[in-house]
ZALO-671924 format. One record per atom (N, C-alpha, C): residue in one letter; atom name; x, y, z. Coordinates in steps of 0.02 Angstrom, whole numbers, plus 50000, padded with zeros to 5 digits. Layout:
<nodes>
type/atom/X/Y/Z
A/CA/X/Y/Z
...
</nodes>
This chain:
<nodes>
type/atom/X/Y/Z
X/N/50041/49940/50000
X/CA/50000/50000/50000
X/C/50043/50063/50000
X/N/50096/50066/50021
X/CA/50136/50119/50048
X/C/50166/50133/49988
X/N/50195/50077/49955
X/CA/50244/50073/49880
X/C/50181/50125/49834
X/N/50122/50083/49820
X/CA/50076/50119/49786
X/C/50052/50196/49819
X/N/50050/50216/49870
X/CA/50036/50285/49877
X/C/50103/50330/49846
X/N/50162/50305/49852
X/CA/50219/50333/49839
X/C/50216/50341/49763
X/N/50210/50296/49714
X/CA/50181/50308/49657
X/C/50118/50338/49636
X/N/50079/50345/49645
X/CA/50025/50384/49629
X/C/50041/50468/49634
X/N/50089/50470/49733
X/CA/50090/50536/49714
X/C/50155/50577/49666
X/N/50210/50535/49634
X/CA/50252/50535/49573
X/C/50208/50535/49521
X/N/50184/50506/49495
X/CA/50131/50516/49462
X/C/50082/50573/49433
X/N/50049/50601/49491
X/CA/49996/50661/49500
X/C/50053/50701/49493
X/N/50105/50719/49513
X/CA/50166/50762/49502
X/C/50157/50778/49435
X/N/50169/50737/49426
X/CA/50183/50732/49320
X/C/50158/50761/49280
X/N/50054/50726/49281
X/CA/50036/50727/49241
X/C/49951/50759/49255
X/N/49969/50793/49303
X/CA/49915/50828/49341
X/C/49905/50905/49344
X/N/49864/50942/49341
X/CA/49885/51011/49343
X/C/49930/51028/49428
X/N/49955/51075/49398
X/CA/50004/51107/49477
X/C/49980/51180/49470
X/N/49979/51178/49540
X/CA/49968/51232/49582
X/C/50028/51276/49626
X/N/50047/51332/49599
X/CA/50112/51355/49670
X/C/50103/51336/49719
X/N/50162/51267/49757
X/CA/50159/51264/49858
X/C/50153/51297/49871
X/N/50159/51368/49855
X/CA/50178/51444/49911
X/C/50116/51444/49916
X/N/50084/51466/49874
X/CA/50026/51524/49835
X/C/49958/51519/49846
X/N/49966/51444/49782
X/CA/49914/51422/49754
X/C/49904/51442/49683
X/N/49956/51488/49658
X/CA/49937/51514/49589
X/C/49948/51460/49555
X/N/49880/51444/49491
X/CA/49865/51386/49471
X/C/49913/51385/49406
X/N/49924/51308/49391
X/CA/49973/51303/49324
X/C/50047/51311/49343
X/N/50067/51314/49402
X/CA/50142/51317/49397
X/C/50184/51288/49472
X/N/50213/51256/49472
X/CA/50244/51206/49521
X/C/50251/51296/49576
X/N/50296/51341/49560
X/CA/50319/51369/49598
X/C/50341/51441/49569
X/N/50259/51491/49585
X/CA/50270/51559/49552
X/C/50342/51609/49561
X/N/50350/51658/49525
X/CA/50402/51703/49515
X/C/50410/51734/49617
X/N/50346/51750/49620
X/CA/50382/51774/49699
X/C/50396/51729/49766
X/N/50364/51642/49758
X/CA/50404/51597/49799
X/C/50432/51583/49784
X/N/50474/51587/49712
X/CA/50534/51549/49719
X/C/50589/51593/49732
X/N/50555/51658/49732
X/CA/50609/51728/49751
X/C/50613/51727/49818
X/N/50567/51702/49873
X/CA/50565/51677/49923
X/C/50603/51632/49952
X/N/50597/51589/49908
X/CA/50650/51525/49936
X/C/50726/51526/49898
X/N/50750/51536/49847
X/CA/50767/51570/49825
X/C/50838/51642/49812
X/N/50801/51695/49827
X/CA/50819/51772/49836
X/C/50863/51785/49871
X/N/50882/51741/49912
X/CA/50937/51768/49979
X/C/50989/51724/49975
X/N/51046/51767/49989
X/CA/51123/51709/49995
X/C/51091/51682/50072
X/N/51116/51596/50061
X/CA/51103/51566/50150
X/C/51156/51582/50177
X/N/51144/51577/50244
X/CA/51197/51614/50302
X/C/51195/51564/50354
X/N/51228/51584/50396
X/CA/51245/51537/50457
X/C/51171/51556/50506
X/N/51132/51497/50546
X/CA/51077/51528/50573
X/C/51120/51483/50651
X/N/51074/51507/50704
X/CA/51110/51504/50778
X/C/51008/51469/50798
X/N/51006/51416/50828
X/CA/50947/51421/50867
X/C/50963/51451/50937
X/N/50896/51473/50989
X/CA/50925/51501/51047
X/C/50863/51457/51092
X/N/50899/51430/51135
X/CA/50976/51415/51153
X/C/50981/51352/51110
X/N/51067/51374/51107
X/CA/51085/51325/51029
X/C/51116/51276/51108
X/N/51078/51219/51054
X/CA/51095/51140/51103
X/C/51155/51128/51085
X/N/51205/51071/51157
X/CA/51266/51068/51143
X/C/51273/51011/51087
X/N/51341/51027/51049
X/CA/51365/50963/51014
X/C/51323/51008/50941
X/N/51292/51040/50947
X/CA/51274/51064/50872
X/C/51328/51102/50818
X/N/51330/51063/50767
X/CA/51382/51099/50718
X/C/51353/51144/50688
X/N/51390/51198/50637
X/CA/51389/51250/50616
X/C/51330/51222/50558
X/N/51273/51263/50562
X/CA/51214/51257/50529
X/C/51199/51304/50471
X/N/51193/51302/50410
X/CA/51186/51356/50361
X/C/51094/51347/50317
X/N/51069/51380/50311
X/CA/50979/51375/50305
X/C/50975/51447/50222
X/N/50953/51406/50203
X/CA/50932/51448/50111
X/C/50895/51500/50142
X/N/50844/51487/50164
X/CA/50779/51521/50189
X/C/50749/51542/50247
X/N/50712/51598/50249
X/CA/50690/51611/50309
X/C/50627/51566/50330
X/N/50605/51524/50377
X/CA/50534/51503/50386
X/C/50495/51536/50387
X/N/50451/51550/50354
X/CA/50376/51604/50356
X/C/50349/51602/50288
X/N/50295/51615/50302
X/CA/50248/51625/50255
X/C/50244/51600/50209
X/N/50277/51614/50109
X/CA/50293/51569/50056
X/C/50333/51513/50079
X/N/50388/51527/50112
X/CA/50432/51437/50126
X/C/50396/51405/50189
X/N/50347/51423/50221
X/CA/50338/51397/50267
X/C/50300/51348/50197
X/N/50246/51372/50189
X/CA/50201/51346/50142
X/C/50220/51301/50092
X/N/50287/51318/50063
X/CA/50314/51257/50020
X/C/50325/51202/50047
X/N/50364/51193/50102
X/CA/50377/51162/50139
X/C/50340/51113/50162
X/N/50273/51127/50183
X/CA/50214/51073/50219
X/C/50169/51044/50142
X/N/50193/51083/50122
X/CA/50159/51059/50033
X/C/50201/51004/50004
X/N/50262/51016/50025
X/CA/50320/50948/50004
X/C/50307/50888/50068
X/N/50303/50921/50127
X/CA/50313/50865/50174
X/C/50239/50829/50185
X/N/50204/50855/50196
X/CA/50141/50834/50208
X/C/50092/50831/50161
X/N/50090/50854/50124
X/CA/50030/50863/50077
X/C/50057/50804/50013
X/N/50120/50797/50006
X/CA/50149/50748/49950
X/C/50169/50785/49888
X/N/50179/50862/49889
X/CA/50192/50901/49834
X/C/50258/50866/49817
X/N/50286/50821/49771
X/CA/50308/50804/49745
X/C/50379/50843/49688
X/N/50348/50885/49665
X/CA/50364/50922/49620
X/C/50397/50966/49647
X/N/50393/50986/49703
X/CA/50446/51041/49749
X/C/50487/51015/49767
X/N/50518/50947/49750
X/CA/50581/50916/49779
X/C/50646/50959/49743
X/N/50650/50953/49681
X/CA/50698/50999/49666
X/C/50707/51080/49667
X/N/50657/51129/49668
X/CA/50670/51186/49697
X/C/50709/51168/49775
X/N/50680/51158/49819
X/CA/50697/51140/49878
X/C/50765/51109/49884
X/N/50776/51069/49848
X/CA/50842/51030/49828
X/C/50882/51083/49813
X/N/50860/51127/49774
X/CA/50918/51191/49744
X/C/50934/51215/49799
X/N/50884/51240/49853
X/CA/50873/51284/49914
X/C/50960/51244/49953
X/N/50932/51188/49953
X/CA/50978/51150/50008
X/C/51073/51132/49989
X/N/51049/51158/49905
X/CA/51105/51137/49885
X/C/51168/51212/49888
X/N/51140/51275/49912
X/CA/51163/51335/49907
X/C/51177/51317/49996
X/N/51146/51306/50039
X/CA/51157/51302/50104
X/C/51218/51254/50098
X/N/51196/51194/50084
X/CA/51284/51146/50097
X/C/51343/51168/50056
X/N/51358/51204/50003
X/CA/51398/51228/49968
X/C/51426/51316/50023
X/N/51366/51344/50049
X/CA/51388/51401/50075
X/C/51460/51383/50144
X/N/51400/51320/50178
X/CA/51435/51320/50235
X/C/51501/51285/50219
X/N/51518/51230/50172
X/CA/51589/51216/50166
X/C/51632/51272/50143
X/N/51633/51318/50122
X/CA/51655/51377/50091
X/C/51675/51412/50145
X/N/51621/51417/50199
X/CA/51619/51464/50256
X/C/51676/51432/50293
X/N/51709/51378/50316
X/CA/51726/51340/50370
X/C/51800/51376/50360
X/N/51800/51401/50458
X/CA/51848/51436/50484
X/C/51848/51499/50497
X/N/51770/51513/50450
X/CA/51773/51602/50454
X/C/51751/51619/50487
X/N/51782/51667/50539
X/CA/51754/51678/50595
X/C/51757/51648/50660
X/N/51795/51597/50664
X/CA/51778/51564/50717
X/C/51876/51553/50732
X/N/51920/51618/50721
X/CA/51988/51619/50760
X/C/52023/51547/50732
X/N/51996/51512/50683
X/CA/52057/51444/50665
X/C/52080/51461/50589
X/N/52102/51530/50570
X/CA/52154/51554/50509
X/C/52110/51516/50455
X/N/52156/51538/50403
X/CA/52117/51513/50341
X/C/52093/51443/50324
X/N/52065/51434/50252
X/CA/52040/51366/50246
X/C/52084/51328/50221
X/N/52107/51257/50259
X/CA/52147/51218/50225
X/C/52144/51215/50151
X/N/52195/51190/50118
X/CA/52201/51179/50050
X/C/52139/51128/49998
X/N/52122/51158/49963
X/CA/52049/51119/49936
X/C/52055/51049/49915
X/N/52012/51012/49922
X/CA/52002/50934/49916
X/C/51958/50900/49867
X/N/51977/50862/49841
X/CA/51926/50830/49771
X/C/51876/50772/49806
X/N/51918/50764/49849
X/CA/51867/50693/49894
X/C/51812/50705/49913
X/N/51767/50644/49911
X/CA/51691/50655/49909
X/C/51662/50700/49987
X/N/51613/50736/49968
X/CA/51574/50774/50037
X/C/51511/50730/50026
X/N/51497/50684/50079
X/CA/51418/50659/50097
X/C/51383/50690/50132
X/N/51331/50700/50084
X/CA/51277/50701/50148
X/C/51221/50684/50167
X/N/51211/50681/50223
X/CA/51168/50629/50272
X/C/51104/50662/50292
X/N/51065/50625/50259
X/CA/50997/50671/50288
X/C/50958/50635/50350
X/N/50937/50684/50415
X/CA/50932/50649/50472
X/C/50850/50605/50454
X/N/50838/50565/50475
X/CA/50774/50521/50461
X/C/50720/50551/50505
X/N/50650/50545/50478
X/CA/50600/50573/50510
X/C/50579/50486/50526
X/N/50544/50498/50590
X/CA/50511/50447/50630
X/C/50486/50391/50564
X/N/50483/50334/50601
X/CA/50453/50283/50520
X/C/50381/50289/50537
X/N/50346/50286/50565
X/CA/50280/50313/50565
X/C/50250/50378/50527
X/N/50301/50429/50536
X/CA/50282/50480/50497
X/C/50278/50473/50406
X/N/50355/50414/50409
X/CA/50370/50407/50342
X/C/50314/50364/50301
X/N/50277/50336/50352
X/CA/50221/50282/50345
X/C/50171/50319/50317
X/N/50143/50390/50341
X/CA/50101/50419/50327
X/C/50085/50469/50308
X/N/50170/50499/50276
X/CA/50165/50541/50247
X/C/50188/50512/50134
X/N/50211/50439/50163
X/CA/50228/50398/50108
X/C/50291/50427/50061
X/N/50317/50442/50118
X/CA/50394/50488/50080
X/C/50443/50498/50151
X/N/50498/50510/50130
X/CA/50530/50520/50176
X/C/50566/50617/50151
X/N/50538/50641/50177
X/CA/50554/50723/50147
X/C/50630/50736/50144
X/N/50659/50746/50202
X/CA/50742/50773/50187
X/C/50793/50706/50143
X/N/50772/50642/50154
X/CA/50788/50610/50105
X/C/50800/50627/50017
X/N/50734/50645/49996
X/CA/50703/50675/49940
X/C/50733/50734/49942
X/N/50764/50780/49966
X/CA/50787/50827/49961
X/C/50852/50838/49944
X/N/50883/50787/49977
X/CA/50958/50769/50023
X/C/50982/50769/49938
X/N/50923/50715/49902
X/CA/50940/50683/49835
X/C/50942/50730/49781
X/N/50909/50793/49776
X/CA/50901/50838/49738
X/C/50957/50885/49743
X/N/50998/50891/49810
X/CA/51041/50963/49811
X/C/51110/50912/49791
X/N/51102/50842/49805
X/CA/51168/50832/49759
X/C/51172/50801/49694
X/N/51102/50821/49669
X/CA/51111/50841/49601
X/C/51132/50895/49579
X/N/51123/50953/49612
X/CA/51128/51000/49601
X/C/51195/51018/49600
X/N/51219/51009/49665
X/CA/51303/50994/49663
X/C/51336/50971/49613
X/N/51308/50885/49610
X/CA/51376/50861/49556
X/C/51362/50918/49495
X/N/51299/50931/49458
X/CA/51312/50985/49413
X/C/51358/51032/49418
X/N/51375/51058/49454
X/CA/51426/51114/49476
X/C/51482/51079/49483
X/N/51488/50995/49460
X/CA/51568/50975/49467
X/C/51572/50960/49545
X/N/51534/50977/49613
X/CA/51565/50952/49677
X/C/51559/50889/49694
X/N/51599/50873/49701
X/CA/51610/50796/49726
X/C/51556/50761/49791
X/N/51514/50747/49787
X/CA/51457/50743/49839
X/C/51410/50691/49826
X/N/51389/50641/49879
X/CA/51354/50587/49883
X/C/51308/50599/49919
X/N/51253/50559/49930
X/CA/51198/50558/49988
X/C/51204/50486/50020
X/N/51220/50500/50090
X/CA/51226/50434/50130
X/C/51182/50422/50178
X/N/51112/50410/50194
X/CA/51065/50388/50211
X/C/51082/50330/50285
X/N/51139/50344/50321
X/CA/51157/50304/50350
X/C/51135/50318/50418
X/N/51097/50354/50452
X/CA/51063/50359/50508
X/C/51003/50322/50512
X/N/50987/50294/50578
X/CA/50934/50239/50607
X/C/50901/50247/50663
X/N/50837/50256/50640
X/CA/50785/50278/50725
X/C/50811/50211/50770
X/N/50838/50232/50820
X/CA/50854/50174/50860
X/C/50788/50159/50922
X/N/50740/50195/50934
X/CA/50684/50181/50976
X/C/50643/50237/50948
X/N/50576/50237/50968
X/CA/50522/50283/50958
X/C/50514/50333/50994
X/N/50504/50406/50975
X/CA/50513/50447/51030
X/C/50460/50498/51020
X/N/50442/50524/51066
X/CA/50379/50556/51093
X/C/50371/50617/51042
X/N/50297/50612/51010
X/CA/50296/50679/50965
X/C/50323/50746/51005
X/N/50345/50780/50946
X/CA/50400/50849/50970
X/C/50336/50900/50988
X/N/50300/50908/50936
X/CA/50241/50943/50968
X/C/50234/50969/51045
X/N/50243/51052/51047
X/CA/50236/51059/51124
X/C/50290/51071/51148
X/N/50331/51019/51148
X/CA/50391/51016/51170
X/C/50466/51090/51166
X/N/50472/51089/51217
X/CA/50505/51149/51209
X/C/50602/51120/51217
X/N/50636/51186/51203
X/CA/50712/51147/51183
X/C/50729/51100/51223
X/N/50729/51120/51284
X/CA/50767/51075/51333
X/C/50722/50997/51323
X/N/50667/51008/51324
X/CA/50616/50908/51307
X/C/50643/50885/51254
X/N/50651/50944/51191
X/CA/50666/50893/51131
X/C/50719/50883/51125
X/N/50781/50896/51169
X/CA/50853/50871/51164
X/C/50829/50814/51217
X/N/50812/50789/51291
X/CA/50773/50749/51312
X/C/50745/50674/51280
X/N/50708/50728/51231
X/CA/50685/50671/51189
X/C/50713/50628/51138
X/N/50753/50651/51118
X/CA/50778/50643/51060
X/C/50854/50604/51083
X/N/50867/50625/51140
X/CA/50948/50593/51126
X/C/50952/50508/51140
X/N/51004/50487/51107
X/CA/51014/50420/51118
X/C/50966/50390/51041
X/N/50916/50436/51014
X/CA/50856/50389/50986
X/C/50896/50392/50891
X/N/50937/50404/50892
X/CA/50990/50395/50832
X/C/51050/50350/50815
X/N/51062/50305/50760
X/CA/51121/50292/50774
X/C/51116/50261/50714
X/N/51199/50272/50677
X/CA/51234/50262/50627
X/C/51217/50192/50615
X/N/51204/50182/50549
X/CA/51190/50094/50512
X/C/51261/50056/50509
X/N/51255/49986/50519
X/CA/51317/49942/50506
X/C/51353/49955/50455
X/N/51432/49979/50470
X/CA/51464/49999/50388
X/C/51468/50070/50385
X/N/51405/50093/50431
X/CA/51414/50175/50392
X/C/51462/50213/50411
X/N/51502/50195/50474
X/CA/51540/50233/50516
X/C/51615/50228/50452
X/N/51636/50180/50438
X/CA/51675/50180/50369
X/C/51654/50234/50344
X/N/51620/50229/50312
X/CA/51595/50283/50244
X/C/51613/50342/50276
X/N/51583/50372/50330
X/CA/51589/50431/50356
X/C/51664/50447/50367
X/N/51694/50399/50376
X/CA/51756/50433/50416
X/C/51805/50443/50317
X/N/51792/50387/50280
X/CA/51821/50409/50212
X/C/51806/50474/50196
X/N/51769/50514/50213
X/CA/51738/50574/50190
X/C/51792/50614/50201
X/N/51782/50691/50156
X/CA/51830/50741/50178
X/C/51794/50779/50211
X/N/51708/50783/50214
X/CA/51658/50803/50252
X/C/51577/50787/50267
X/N/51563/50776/50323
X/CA/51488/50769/50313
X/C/51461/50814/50335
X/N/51392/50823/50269
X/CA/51372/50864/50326
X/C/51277/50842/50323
X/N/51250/50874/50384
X/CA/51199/50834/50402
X/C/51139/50879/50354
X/N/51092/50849/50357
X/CA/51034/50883/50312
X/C/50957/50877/50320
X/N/50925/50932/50327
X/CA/50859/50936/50346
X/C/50818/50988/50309
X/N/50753/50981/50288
X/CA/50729/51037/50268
X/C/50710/51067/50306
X/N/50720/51090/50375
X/CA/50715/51134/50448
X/C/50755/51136/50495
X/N/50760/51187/50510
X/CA/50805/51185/50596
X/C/50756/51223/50632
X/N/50725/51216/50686
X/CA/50704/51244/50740
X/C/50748/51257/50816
X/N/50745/51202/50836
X/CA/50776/51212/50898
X/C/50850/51192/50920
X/N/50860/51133/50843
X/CA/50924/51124/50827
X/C/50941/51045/50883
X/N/50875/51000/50895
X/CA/50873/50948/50927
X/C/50888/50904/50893
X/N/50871/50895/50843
X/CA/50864/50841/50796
X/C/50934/50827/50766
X/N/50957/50892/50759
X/CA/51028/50902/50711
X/C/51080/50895/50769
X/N/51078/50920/50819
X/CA/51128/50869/50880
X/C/51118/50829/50893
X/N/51063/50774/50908
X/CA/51055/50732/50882
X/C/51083/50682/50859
X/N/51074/50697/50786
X/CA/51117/50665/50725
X/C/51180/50671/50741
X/N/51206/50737/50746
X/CA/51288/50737/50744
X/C/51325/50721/50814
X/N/51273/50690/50867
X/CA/51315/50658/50927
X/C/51323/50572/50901
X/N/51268/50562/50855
X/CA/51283/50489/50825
X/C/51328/50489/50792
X/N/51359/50521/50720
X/CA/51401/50534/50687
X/C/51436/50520/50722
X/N/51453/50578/50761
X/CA/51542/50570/50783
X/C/51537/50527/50835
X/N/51501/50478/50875
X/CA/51501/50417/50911
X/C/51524/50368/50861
X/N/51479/50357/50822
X/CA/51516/50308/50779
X/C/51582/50324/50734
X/N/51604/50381/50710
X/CA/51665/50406/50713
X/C/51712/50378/50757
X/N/51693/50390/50811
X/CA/51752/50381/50833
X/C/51759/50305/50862
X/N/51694/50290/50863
X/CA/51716/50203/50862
X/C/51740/50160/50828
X/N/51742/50178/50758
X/CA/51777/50161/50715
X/C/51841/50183/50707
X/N/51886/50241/50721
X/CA/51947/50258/50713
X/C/51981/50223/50782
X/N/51955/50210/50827
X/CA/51979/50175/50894
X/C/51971/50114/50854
X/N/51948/50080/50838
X/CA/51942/50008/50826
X/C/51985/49982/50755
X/N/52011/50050/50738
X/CA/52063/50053/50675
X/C/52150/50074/50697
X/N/52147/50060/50739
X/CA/52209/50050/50774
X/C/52257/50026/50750
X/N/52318/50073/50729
X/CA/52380/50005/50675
X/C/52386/49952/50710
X/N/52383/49893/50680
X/CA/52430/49831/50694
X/C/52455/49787/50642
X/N/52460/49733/50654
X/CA/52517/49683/50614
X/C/52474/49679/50533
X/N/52494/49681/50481
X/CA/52446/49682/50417
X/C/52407/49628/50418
X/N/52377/49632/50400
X/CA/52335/49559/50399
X/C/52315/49548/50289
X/N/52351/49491/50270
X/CA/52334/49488/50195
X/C/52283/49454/50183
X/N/52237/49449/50116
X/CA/52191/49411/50108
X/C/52135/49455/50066
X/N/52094/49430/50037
X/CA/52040/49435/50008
X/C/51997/49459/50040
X/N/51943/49503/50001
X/CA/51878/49529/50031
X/C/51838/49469/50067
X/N/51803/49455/50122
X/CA/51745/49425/50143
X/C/51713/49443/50114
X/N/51652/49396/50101
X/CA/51592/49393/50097
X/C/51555/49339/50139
X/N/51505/49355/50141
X/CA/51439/49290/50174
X/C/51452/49325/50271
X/N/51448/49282/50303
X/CA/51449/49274/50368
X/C/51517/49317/50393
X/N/51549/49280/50366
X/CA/51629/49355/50369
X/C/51630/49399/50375
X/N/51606/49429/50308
X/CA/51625/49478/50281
X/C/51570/49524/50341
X/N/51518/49490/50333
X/CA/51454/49556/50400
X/C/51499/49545/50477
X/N/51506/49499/50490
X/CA/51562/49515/50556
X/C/51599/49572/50547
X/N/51637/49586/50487
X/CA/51675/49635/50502
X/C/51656/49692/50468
X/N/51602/49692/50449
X/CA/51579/49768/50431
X/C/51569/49796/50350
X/N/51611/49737/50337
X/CA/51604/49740/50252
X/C/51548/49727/50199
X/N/51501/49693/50219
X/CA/51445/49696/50176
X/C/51403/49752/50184
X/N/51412/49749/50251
X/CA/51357/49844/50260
X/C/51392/49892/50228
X/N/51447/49899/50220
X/CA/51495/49945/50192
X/C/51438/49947/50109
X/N/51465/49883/50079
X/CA/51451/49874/50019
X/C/51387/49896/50006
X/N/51348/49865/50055
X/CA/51269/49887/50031
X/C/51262/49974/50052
X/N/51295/50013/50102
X/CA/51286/50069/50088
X/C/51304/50118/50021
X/N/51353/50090/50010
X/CA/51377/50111/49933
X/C/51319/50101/49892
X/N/51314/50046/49877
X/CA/51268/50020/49830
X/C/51184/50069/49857
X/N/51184/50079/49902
X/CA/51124/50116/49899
X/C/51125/50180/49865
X/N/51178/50226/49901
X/CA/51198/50284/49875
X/C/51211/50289/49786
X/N/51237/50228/49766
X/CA/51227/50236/49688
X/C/51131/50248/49653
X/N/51126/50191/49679
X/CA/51034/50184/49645
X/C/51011/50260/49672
X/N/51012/50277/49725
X/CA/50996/50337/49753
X/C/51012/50402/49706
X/N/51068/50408/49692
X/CA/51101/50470/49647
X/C/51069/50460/49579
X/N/51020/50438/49585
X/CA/50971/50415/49487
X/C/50936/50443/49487
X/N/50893/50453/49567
X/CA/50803/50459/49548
X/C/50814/50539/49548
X/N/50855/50587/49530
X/CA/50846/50643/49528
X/C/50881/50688/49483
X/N/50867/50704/49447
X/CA/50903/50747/49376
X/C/50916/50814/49395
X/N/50982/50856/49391
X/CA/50992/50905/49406
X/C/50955/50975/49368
X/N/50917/51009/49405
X/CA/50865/51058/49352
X/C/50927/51108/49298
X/N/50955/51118/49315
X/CA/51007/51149/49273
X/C/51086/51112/49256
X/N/51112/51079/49216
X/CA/51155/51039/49200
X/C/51220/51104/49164
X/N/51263/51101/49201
X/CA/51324/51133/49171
X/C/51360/51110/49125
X/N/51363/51142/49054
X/CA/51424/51116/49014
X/C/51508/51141/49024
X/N/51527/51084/49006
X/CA/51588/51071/49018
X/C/51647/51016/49034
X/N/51676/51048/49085
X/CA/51733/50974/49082
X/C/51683/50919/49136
X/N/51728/50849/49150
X/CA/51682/50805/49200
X/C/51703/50806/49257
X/N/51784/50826/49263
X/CA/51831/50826/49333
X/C/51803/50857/49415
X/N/51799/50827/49457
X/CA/51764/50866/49516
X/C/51793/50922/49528
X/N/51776/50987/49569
X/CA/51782/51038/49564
X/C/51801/51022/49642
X/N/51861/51063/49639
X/CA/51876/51064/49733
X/C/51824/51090/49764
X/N/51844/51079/49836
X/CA/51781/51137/49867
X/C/51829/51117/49947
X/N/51849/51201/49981
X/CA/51876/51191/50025
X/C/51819/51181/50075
X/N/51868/51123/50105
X/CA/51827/51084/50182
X/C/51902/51052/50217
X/N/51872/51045/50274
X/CA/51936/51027/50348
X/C/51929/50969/50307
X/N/52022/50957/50340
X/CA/52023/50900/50326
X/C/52026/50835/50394
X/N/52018/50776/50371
X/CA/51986/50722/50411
X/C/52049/50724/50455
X/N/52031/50692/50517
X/CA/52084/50672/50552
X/C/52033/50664/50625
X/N/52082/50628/50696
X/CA/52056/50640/50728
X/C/52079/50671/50775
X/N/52116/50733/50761
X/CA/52125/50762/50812
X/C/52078/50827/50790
X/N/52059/50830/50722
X/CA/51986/50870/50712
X/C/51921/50847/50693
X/N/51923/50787/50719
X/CA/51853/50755/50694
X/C/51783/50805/50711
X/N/51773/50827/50756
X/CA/51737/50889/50745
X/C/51738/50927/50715
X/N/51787/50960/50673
X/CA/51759/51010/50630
X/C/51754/50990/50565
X/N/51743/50910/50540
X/CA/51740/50898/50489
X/C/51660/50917/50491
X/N/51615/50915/50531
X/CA/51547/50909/50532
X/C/51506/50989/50519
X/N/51457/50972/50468
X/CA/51417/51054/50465
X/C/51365/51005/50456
X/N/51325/51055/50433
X/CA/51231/51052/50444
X/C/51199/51106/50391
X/N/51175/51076/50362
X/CA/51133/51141/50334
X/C/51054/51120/50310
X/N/51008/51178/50314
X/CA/50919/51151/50296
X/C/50918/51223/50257
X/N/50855/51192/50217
X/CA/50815/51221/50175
X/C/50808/51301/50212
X/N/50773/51284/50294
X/CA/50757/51345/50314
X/C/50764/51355/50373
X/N/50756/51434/50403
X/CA/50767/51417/50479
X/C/50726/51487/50502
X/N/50689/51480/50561
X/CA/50665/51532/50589
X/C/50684/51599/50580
X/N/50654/51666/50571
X/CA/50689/51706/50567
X/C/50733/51751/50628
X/N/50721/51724/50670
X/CA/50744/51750/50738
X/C/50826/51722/50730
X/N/50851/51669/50695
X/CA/50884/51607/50687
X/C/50940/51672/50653
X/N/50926/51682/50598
X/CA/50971/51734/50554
X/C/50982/51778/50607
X/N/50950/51819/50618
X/CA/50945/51872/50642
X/C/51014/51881/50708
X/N/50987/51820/50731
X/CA/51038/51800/50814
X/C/51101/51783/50788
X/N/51122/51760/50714
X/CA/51193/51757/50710
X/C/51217/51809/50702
X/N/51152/51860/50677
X/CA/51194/51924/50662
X/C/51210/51971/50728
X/N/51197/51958/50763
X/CA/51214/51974/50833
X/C/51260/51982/50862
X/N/51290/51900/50841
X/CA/51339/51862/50889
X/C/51421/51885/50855
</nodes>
């Protein structure tokens, strides 16, 4: 049932009249002044208040209100379909801003020397119940659109889907900062294999089409770098060991088939979305300065960026 609602609403996307998410102006996915909305503004660094600990540097396309509020519940809830790639563009100017940004401002000198190695990113999972009934998984669908958008521009960038509701946790509704860090912690954690992937990275960064209180996204990035660092502890030099890849029973003991099947997801994944504007030119990845891995900075390999963020959110970095 779930497979078939997911098709139908791909489908009605297609071959159905559209209406602006913002608006409502009829005949067009997304009129001249929401998409100037979502859109119109360079993204910036946004601050929630009080920003929860363990939160990395967060960068948001958009302000929440009014037209993006409206796009937004039209993509997530309603099944607007068709706003995956505007939104995707939205998200894809936020993760490009904030790797660009890293160091500025924050007293650690310029940006290391630029890197061709892949930037993943990880979009945090909405509850499976929600995903049940909303028959989509939203920042997923998004996650998939801004690195289309990317590789067009040549950046080297994957979507790694490697976060896992580890228990069920109490609707956020209501809930104010201090409950939903409460609520939320512990209820995340990195898939078998994924902690590999992550640490190959030259950056991850996490992805949402919202930041509010900034629970969700610490969150995520206390799992990250947990499994980070359980994996670089557990990668400890010792004596070489020679031999062939495992497979079967082996190979999942030691982490290698999850490895494989995360890859393999992230390929099929990088299909279902065509970049709305395709750059001509060469095929070579395009650097893009980001910290580099290690663990004596495994924290600052990590950013964050969403579609949108409160406007109080902008406003308070400009403050600070």
């Amino acid at each position: 049932m779930e497979s078939v609602q997911r098709w139908w609403q791909d489908l009605s996307g297609l071959v159905l009249p559209a209406e602006c998410g913002g608006c409502g102006t009829a005949r067009t996915v997304l009129c001249h002044r929401c998409r100037a909305a979502l859109h119109g503004t360079a993204p910036r660094r946004v601050r929630p208040d009080p920003e929860p600990p363990g939160l990395p540097a967060v960068h948001a396309a958009a302000r929440y209100a009014d037209e993006v509020r409206a796009v937004l519940l039209a993509h997530k809830e309603r099944g607007a379909l068709a706003l995956t790639r505007p939104l995707g563009t939205a998200l894809a100017g936020a993760v490009r801003v904030g790797l660009e940004e890293v160091g500025a401002g924050e007293g650690e000198g310029p940006p290391p020397p630029a890197s061709s190695r892949a930037v993943l990113l990880v979009p945090v999972p909405s509850a499976r119940r929600a995903i049940r009934s909303r028959g989509h998984d939203p920042a997923r669908r998004i996650a998939l659109a801004a690195a289309a958008e990317l590789r067009a521009a040549r950046v080297p960038v994957r979507v790694a889907a490697v976060l896992r509701q580890r228990r069920v946790v109490a609707d956020q509704t209501g809930l104010n900062s201090r409950q939903r860090l409460d609520n939320l912690f512990g209820a995340l954690a990195v898939a078998a294999g994924g902690a590999r992937l992550l640490c190959g990275a030259d950056a991850v960064v996490l992805v949402d089409d919202l930041v509010t209180t900034g629970a969700s996204l610490a969150e995520a990035a206390r799992a990250v770098r947990a499994a980070m660092e359980t994996h670089r502890t557990a990668e400890v030099p010792g004596p070489p060991v020679r031999g062939t890849r495992r497979t079967g029973a082996a190979g999942r003991a030691a982490g290698e088939v999850g490895v494989a099947a995360v890859y393999d997801s992230v390929a099929r994944e990088g299909k279902e979305v065509r970049p709305s504007e395709a750059r001509k030119g060469g095929t070579d990845p395009v650097p893009v300065r980001v910290r580099p891995l290690g663990a004596a900075r495994s924290s600052g390999l990590l950013r964050a960026a969403v579609v949108a963020a409160p406007p109080d959110a902008f406003e308070r970095n400009n403050r600070n």
